[in-house]
C-alpha positions as CSV (number, residue, x, y, z in Angstrom):
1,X,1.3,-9.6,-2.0
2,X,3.2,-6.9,-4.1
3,X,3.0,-4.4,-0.8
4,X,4.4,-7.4,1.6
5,X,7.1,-7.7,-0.6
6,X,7.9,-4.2,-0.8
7,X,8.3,-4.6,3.4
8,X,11.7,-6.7,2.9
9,X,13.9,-3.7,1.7
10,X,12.5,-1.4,4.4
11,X,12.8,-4.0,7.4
12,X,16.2,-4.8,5.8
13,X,17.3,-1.1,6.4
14,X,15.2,-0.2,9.6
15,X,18.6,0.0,11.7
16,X,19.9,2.5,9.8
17,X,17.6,5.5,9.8
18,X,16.0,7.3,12.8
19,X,13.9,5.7,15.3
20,X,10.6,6.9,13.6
21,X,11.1,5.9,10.3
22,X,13.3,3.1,11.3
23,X,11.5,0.6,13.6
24,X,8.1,2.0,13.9
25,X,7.8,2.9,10.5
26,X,8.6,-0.3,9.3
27,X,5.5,-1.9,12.3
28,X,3.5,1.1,10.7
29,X,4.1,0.3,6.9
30,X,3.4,-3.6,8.4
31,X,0.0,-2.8,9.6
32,X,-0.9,-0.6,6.2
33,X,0.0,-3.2,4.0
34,X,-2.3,-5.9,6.1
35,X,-5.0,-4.2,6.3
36,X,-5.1,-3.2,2.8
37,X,-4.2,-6.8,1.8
38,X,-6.7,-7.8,3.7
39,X,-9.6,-5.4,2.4
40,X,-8.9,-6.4,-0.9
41,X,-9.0,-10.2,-0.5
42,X,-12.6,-9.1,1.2
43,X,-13.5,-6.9,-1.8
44,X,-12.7,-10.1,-4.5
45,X,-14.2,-12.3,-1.8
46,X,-17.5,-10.4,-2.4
47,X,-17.1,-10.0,-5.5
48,X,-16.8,-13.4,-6.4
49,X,-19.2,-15.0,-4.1
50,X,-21.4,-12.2,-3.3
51,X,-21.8,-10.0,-6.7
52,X,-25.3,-8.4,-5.4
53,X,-23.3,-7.4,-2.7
54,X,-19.8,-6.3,-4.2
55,X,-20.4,-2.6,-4.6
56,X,-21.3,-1.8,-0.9
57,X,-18.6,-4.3,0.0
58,X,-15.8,-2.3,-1.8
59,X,-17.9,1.3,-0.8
60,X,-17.5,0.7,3.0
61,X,-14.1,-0.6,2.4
62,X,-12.7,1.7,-0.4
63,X,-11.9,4.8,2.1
64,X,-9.5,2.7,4.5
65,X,-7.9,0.6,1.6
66,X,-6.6,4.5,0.6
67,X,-5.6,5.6,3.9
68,X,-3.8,2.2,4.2
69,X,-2.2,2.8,1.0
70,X,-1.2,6.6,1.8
71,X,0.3,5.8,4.9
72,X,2.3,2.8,3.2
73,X,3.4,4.9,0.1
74,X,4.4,7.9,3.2
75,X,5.9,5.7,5.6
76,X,8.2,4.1,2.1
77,X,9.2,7.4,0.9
78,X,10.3,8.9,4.4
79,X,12.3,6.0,5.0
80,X,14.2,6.4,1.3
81,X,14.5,10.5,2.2
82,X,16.0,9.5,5.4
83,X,18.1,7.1,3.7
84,X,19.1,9.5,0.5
85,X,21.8,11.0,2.1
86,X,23.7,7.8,2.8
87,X,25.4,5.6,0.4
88,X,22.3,3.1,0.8
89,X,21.7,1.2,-2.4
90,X,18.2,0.7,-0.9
91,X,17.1,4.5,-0.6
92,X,16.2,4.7,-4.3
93,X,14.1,1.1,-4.1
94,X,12.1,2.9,-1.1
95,X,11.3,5.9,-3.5
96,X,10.4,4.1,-6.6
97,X,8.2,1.8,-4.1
98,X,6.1,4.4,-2.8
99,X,6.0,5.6,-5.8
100,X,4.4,2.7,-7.0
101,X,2.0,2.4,-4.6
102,X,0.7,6.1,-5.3
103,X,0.4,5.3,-8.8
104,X,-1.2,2.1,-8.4
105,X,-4.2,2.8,-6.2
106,X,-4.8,6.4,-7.3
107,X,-4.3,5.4,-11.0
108,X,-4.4,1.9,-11.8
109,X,-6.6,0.5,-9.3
110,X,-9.5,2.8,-10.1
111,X,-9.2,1.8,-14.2
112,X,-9.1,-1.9,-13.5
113,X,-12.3,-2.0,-11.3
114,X,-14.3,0.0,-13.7
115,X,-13.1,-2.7,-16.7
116,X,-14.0,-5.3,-14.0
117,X,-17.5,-3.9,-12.9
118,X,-18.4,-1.6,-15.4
119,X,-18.3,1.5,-13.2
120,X,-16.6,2.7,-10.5
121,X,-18.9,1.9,-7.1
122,X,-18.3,4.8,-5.5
């Protein structure tokens, strides 16, 4: 839900960066944050209904839920560079997003599903 959100700001300032990081970066950061949305909701889907099967669940998934989340936090921060130079009050909200998402799925994500499982399934 958090990454959806973090969509408004950049569809809000599409129209006033470059083509690329404008328009089709937000329809890229779009698809990133759905698909890793969605792989997660799968992951606790398994988890919850399907605990024998959780740690293959969240292996086969775990590699794409990354990429999804790298090209998110990329697509964020090139849009807040692009907007940097500008007066845009956004361009700093961009940056601290991706950010955010770097820290949370290379840092915080990994802690939280070893307190949850016990170990990380990798």
């Amino acid at each position: 839900m958090a990454y959806l959100v973090l969509l408004v700001p950049l569809w809000g300032s599409r129209g006033q960066v470059a083509l690329w990081s404008g328009q089709a970066g937000f329809l890229v950061a779009l698809v990133a944050a759905v698909v890793s949305g969605i792989l997660r909701m799968h992951v606790w889907f398994a988890r919850t209904q399907y605990p024998g099967h959780w740690a293959t669940a969240h292996r086969r998934a775990h590699a794409v839920m990354r990429l999804a989340d790298t090209v998110l936090a990329v697509v964020l921060a090139a849009h807040g560079m692009a907007l940097a130079n500008t007066d845009a009050p956004v361009a700093p909200l961009l940056l601290a997003a991706a950010a955010s998402v770097l820290v949370s799925f290379t840092i915080i994500e990994p802690v939280t599903t070893r307190a949850m499982v016990g170990d990380d399934p990798r």
